[in-house]
C-alpha positions as CSV (number, residue, x, y, z in Angstrom):
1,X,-37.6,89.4,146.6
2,X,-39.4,88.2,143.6
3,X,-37.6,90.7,141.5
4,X,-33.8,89.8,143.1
5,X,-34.7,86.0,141.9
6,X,-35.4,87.3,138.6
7,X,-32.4,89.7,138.2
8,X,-29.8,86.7,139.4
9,X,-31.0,84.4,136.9
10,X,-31.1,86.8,134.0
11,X,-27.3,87.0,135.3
12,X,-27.0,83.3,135.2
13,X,-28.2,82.6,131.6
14,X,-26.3,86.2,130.2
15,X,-23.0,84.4,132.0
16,X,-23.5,81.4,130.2
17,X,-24.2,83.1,126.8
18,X,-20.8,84.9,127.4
19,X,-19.2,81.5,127.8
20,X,-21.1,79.9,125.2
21,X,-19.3,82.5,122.6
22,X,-15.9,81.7,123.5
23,X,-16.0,78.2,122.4
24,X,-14.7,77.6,119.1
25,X,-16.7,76.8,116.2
26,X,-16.5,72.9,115.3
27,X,-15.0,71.4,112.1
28,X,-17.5,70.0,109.9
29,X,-17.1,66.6,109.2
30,X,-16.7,66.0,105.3
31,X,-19.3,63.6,104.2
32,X,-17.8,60.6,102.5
33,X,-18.4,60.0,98.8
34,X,-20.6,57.0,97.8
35,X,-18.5,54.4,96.5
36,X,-19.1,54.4,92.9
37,X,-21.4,51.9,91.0
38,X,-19.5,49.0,89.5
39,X,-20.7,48.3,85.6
40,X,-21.9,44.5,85.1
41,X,-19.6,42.3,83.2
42,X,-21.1,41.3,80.0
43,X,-21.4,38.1,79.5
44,X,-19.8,36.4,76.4
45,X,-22.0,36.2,73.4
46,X,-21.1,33.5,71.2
47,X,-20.4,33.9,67.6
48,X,-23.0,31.8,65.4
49,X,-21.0,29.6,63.0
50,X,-22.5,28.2,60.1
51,X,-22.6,24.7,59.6
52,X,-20.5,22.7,57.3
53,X,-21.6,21.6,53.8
54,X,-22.0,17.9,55.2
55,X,-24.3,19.1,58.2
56,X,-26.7,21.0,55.7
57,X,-26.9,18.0,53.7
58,X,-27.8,16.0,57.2
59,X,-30.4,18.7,58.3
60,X,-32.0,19.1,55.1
61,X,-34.6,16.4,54.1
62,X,-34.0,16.8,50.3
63,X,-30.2,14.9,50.6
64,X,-31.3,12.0,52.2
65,X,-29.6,9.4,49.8
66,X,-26.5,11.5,49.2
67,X,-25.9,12.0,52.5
68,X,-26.0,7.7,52.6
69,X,-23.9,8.2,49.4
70,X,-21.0,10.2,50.9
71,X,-21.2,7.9,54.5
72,X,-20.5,4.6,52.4
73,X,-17.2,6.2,50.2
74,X,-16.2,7.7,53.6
75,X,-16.2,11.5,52.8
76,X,-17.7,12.6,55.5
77,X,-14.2,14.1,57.2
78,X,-13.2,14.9,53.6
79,X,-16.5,17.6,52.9
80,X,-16.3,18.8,56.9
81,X,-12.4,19.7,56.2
82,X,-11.9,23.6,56.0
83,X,-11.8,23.2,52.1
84,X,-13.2,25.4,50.7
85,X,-15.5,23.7,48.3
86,X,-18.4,23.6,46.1
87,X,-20.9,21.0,45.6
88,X,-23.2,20.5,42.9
89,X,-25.7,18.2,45.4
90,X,-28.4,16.2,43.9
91,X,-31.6,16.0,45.4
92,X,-33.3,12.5,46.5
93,X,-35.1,12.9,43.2
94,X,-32.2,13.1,40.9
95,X,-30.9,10.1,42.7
96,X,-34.3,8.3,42.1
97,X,-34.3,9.0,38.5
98,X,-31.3,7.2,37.8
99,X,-32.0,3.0,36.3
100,X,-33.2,0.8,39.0
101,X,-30.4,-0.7,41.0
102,X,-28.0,1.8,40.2
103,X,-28.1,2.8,43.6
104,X,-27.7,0.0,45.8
105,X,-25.1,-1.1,42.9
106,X,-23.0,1.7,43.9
107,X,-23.8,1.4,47.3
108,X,-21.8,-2.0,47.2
109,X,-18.7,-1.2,45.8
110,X,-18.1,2.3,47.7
111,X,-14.3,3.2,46.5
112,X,-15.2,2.1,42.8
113,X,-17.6,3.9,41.1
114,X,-19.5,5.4,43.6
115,X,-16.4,7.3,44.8
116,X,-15.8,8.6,41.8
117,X,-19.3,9.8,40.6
118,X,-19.2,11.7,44.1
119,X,-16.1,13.4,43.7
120,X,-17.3,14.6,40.1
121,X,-19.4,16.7,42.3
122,X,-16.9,18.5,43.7
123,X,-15.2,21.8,42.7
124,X,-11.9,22.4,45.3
125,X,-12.7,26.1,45.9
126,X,-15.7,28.4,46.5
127,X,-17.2,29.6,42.9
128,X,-20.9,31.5,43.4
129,X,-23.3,31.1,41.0
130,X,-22.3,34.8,40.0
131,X,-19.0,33.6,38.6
132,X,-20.5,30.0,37.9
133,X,-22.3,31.3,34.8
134,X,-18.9,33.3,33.3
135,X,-17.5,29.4,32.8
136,X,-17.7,26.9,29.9
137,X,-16.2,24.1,32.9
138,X,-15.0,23.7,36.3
139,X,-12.5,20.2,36.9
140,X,-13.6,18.5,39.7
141,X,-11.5,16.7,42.6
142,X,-12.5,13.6,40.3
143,X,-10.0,15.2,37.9
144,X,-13.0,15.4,35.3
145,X,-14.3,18.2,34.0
146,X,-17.7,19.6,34.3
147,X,-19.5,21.5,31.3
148,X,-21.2,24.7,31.8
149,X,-23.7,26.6,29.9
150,X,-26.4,29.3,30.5
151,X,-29.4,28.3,27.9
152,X,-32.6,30.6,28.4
153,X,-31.1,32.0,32.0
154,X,-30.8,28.6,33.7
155,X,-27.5,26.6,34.2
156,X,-26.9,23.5,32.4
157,X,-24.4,21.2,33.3
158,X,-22.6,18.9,31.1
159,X,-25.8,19.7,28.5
160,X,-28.5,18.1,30.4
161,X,-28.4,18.8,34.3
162,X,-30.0,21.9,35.4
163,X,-28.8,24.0,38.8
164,X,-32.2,24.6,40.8
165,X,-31.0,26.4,43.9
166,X,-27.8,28.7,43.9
167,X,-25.1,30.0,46.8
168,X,-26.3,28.0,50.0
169,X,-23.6,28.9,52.2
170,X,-21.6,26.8,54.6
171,X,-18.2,27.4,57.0
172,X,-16.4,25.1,54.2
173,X,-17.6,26.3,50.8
174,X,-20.8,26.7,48.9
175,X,-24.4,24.0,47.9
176,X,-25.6,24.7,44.6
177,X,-28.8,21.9,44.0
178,X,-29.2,20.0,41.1
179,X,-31.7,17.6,39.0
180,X,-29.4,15.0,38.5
181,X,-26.9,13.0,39.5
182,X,-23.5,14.3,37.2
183,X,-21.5,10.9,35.8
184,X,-18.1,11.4,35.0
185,X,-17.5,11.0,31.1
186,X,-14.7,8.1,31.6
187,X,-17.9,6.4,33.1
188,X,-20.3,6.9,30.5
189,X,-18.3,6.3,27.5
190,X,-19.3,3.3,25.0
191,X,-17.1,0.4,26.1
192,X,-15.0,0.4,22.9
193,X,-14.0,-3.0,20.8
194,X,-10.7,-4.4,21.0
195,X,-8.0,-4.1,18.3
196,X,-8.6,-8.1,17.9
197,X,-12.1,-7.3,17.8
198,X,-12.5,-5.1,15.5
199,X,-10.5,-6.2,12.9
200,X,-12.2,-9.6,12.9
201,X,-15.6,-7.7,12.4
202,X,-14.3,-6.1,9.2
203,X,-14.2,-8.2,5.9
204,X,-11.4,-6.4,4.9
205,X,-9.1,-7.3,7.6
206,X,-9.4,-11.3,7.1
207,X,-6.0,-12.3,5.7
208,X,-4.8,-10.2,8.9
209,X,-7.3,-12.0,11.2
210,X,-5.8,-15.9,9.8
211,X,-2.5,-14.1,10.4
212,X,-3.0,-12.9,14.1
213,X,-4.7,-16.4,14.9
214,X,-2.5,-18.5,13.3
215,X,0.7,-17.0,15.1
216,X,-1.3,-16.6,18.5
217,X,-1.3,-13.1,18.8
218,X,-5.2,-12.4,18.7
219,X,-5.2,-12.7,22.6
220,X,-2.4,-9.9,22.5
221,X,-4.7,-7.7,20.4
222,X,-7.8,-8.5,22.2
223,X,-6.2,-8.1,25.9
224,X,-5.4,-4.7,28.4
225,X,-2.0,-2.6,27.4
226,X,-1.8,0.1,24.4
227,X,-0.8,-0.5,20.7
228,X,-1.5,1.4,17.7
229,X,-1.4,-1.3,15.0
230,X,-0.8,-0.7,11.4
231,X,-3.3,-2.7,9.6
232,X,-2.6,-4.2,6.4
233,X,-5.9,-4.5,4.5
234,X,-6.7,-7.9,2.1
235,X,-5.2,-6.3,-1.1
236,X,-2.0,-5.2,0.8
237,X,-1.4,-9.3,1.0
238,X,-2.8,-10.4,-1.8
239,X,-0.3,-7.5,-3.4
240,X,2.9,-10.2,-2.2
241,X,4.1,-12.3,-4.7
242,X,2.4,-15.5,-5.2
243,X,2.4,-18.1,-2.5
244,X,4.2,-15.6,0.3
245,X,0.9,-15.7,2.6
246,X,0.6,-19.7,2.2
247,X,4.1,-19.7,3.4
248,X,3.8,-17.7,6.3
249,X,0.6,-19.6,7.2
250,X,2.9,-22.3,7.1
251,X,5.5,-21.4,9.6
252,X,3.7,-19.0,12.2
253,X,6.2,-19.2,14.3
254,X,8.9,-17.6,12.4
255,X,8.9,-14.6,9.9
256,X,5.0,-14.2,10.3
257,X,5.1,-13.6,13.5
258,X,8.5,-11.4,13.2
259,X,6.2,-9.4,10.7
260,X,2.9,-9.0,12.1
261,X,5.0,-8.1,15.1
262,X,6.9,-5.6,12.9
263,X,2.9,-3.6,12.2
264,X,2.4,-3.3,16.0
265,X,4.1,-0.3,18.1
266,X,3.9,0.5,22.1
267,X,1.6,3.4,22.9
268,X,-0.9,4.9,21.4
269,X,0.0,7.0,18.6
270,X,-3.4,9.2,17.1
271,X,-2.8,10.5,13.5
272,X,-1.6,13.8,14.6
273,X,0.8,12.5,16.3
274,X,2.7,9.9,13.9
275,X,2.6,13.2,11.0
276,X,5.4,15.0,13.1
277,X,7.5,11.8,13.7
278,X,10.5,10.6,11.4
279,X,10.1,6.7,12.9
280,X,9.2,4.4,15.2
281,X,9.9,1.2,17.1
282,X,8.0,-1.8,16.6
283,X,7.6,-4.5,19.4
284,X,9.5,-6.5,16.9
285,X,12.3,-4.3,17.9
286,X,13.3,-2.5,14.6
287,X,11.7,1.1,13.1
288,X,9.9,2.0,10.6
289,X,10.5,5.1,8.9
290,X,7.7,7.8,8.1
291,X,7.4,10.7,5.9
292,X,4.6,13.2,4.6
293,X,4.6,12.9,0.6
294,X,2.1,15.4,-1.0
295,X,0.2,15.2,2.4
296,X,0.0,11.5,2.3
297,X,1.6,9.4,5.4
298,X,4.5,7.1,3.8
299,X,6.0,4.2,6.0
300,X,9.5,2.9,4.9
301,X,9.6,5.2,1.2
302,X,6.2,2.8,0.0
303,X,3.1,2.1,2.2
304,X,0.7,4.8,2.3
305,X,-1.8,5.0,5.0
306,X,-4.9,5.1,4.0
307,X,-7.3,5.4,6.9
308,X,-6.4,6.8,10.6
309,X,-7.5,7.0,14.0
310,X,-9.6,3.8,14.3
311,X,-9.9,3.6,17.9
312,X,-10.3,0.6,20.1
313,X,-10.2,-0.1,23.6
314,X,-6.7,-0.7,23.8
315,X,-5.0,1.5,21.0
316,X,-5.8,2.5,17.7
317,X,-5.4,1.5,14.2
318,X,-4.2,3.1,11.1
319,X,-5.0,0.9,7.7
320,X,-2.2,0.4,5.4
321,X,-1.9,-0.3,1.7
322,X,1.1,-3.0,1.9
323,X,2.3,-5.1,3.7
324,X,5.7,-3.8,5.7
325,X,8.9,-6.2,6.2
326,X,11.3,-6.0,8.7
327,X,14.4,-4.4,7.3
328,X,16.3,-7.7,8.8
329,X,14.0,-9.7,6.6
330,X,14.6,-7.6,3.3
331,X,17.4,-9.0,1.2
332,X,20.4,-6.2,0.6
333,X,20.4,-5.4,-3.0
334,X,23.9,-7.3,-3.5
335,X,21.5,-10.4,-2.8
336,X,18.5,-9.1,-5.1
337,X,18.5,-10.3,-8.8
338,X,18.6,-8.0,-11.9
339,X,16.1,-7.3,-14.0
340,X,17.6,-9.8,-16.7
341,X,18.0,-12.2,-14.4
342,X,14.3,-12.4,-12.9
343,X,12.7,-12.6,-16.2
344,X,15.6,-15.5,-17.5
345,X,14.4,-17.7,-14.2
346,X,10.4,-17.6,-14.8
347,X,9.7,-19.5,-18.4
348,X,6.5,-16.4,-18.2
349,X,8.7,-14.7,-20.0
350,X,11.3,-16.4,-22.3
351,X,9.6,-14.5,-25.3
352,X,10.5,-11.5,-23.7
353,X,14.0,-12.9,-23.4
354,X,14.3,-14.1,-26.9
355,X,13.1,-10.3,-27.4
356,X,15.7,-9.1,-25.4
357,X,18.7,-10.7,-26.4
358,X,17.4,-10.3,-30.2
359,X,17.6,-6.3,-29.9
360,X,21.1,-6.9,-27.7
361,X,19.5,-5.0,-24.2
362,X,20.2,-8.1,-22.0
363,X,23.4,-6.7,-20.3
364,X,21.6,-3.1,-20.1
365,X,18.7,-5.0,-17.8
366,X,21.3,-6.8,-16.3
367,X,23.8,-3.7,-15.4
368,X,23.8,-1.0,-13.0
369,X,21.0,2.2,-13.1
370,X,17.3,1.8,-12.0
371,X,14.4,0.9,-14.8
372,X,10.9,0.1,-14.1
373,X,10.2,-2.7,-16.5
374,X,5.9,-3.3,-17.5
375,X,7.0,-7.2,-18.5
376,X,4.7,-8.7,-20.6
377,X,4.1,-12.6,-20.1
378,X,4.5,-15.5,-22.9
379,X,0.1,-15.0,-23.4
380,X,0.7,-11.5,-24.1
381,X,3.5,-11.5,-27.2
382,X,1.5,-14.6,-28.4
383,X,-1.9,-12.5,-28.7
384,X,0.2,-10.0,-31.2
385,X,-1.2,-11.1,-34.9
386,X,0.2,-14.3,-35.9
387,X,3.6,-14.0,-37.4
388,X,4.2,-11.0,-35.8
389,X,6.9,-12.0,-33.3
390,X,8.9,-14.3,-35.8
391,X,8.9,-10.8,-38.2
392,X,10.1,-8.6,-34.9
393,X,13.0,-10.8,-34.2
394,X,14.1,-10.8,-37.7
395,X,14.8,-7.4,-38.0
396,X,15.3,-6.6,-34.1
397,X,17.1,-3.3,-34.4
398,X,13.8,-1.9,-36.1
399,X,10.2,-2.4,-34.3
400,X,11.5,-5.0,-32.0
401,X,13.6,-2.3,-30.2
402,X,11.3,0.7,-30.3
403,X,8.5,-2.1,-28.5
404,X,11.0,-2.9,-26.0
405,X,12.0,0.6,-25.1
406,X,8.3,1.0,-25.0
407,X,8.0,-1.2,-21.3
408,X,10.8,0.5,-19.4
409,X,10.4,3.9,-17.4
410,X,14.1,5.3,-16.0
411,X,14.0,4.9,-12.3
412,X,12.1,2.4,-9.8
413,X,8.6,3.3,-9.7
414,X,6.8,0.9,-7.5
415,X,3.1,0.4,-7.8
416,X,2.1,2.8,-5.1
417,X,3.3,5.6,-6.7
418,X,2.4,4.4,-10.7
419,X,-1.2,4.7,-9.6
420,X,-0.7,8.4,-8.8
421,X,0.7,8.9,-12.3
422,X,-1.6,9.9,-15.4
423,X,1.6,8.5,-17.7
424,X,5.0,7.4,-17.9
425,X,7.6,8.9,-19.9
426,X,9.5,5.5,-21.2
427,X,13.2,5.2,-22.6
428,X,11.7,5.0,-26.2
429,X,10.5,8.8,-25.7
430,X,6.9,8.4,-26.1
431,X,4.3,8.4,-23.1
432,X,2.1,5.7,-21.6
433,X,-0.6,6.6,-20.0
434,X,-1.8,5.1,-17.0
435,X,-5.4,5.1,-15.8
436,X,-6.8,3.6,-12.4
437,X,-10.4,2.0,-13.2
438,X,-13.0,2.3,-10.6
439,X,-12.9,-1.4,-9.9
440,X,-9.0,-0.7,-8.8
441,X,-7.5,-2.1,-11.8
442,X,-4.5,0.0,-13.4
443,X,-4.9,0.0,-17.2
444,X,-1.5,1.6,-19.7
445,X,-2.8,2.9,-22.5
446,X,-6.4,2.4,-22.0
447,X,-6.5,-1.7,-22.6
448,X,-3.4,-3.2,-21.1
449,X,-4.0,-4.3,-17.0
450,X,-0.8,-4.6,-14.8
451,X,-1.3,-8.0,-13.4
452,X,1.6,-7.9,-11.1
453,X,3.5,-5.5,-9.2
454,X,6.4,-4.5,-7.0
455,X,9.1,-7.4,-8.1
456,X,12.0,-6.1,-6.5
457,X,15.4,-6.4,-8.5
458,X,18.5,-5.0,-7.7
459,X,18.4,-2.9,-10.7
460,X,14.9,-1.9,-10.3
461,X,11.1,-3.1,-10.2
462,X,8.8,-5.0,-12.7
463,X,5.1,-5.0,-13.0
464,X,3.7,-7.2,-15.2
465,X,1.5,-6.5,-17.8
466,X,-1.1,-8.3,-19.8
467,X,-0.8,-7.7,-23.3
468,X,2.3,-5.7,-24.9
469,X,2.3,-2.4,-25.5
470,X,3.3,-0.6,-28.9
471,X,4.0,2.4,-29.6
């Protein structure tokens, strides 16, 4: 029985195997893929930006008084712009050094001075010390320029202020430090003298002064504006003919005034510039002419200059030998007297007259063509050995002619010009000779002074003489 139990069960489970077989096999189930492993965002690093030049100044301890300096002038928003710039920043000592008060002077009047000193500081554009030392200068936004110079490997500015730290970097430009504070030259120049001024501290310039003051025109001279003034020295007006200046003293209002007016021209004109000019117009309203003669400056044919370029605060001045007249004021030469008829008014010289009509040369004096006459007065025929004038006119177409001959030159030599001369060629044939002593007195033949020159005539000129000249 035991063994019939056993047998059906065996059955049973070999069934069941059978069974089991038949079955299909199951689909494996894929196994899903891990989701993949999102990266972190990064966060944002931001950039580091340098500061402006402004903000290093602030955060540096050494700028303490220009940062002050550049708050009072208001150009703060100026050196935080984008620029780019470069400052030449002086330290607190540099400031310090300068005279006591200076500061707090400056700090008072912001826009003035203090403006302008800090703007002398600043270059509009970013130069590094490595192209700082290939300059001689660098203009400012002051409109100034700087000087630059390398002298035993440091760098000198404007001869005296070293650079001490180079190429300190900011968004806007570039720090170099300094030792001192930079002033602009239009700031440290010597306060000049006026024209009025000046001419009242020189001796020579007197006659001019009593001129100026007497016709009111020293305030003119003395005040703001630009002239460049002729000057006339002492000579030049003791050179018009006797009693002119007491006349003009006289009436201030009129032709002195029309002729100082007539030295003074609009503008400053330096030397260099009046050699390449052919005129110019006076305040008095009419021009004088000007020419180069053997590199001398000429005004109107006869004044030379004889010193340029004296500056003053308001123009310059350029010293003259003569005195110039308006051309309105000069008589025409249909107005002018001969040469006969000069020497006929002034009883100086009625031997020389008596002379003249003796040898039968009035109407050649007193006719067309150009002489230059040396006149000798009354005193000088009448210091000729006694006797001698009574034998000349007695035979006048002898001696007496020759000696007249003797004083006149073909053409109008004015005074100016004689003094350039070593002689004079006269009508007679035979030379004078002409020497300038070292006092300024012009001697003819060694002994015989010209006491007065430049009389104008329409025929011609005559200087007077002190003695007579023979042959």
């Amino acid at each position: 029985m035991k063994r019939l139990t056993l047998l059906i069960t065996t059955l049973i489970l070999g069934m069941l195997i059978v069974a089991c077989g038949a079955t299909e096999e199951p689909t494996p189930t894929p196994m899903p893929e891990p989701d993949p492993i999102a990266e972190p965002t990064p966060e944002p690093v931001e950039e580091e930006v340098a500061p402006t030049i402004v903000e290093i100044a602030v955060e540096d301890g050494r700028f303490t008084t220009l940062v002050a300096a550049v708050q009072a002038a208001g150009l703060v928003d100026t050196l935080n712009s984008d620029g780019p710039f470069t400052v030449f920043a002086p330290t607190d000592d540099a400031f310090a050094a300068l005279p006591d008060g200076t500061i707090e002077s400056l700090l008072e009047d912001p826009e003035g001075a203090l403006t302008q000193i800090l703007l002398y500081h600043v270059v509009g554009a970013a130069v590094p010390a490595a192209d700082v030392v290939s300059l001689d200068s660098a203009t400012t936004v002051q409109g100034e320029e700087i000087s630059i110079e390398v002298v035993d490997g440091s760098v000198i500015l404007n001869g005296e202020v070293e650079v001490i730290i180079t190429d300190i970097e900011a968004s806007n430009g570039i720090i170099h430090v300094i030792d001192a504070v930079l002033l602009p030259p239009s700031l440290t120049a010597e306060e000049l003298p006026s024209i009025a001024e000046i001419a009242a501290s020189d001796e020579n310039f007197s006659t001019l002064v009593a001129a100026l003051d007497a016709a009111g025109l020293v305030d003119v001279l003395a005040g703001e504006g630009e002239f460049t003034v002729f000057a006339p020295t002492n000579d030049a007006f003791a050179a018009l003919p006797d009693g002119t200046v007491e006349a003009l003293l006289e009436d201030p209002e009129g032709d002195l005034t029309q002729i100082l007016l007539y030295h003074v021209v609009d503008g400053v004109a330096m030397a260099e510039a009046v050699v390449e000019l052919d005129s110019v117009i006076t305040i008095q309203g009419e021009a004088i002419s000007i020419e180069i003669v053997d590199g001398s400056v000429i005004l109107n044919g006869e004044v030379e200059v004889i010193i340029t370029d004296i500056e003053a605060s308001n123009g310059v001045i350029h010293v003259i030998d003569g005195v110039l007249l308006p051309p309105a004021m000069m008589p025409e030469a249909e107005d002018l007297q001969t040469i006969a008829e000069i020497a006929a008014a002034d009883e100086n010289f009625s031997t020389l007259v008596a002379a003249l009509e003796a040898a039968g040369l009035v109407e050649v004096f007193a006719g067309e063509g150009e002489f230059t006459v040396f006149a000798p007065t009354n005193d000088a025929f009448n210091a000729l050995p006694e006797g001698a004038i009574p034998a000349l006119l007695e035979d006048p177409e002898g001696d007496l002619t020759n000696i007249l001959l003797y004083h006149v030159v073909e053409g109008a030599v004015l005074a100016e010009t004689v003094v350039t001369l070593d002689a004079a060629t006269t009508l007679l044939g035979e030379d004078v000779t002409i020497t300038v002593t070292e006092d300024g007195r012009v001697l003819l033949n060694d002994s015989v002074e010209v006491i007065i020159t430049d009389i104008i005539a329409s025929n011609g000129v005559i200087h007077v003489i002190d003695a007579v000249l023979l042959p």
